[in-house]
C-alpha positions in Angstrom: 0.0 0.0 0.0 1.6 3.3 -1.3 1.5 6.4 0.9 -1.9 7.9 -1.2 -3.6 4.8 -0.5 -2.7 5.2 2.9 -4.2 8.4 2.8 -7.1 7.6 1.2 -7.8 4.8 3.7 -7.9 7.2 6.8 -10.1 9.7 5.1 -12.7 7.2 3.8 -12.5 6.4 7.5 -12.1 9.1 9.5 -15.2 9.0 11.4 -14.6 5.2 12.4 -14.2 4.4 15.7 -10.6 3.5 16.5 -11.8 0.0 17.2 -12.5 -0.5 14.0 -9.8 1.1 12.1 -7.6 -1.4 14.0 -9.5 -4.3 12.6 -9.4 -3.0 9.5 -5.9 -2.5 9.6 -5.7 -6.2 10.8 -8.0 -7.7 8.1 -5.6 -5.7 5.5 -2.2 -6.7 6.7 -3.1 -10.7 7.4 -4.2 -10.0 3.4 -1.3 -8.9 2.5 0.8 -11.3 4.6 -1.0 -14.1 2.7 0.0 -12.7 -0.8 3.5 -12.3 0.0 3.5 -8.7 0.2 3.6 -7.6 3.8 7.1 -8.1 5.6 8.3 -6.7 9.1 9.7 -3.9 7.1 6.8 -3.2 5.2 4.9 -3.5 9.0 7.1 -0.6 10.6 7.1 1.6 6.7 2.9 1.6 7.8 3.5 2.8 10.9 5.6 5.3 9.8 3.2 6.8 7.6 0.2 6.4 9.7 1.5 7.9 13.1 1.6 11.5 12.4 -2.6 11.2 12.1 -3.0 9.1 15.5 -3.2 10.7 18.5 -0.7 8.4 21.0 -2.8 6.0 22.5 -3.4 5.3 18.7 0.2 5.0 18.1 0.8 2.7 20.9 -1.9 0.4 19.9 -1.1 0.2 16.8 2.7 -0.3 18.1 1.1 -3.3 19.5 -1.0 -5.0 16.6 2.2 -4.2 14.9 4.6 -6.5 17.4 2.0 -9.3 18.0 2.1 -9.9 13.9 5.2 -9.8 13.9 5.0 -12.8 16.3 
């Protein structure tokens, strides 16, 4: 996922709860994982690009969700 989709993603969701932008990130990256395209790299590149929109307890989850599929 490029940087614009990125983008994209969070404004077609920005009035989601943060629940469900989680899942959704989840749902996306164990897709990805499956096709070959997601790596640890590619996991810390997301966060990267993500962060500066999440306020920290945001971050931190998604720090989490990040290290636990990683596992």
């Amino acid at each position: 996922m490029t940087q614009e989709e990125m983008e994209r993603f969070l404004t077609a969701r920005k009035g989601s709860s943060e629940d469900a932008l989680m899942e959704e990130l989840k749902r996306m990256t164990r897709e990805q994982e499956q096709a070959g395209e997601m790596s640890p790299t590619r996991m810390e590149e997301i966060y990267s690009t993500l962060s500066p929109f999440l306020s920290e307890s945001q971050r931190e989850k998604m720090r989490e969700v990040i290290r636990r599929l990683k596992e």
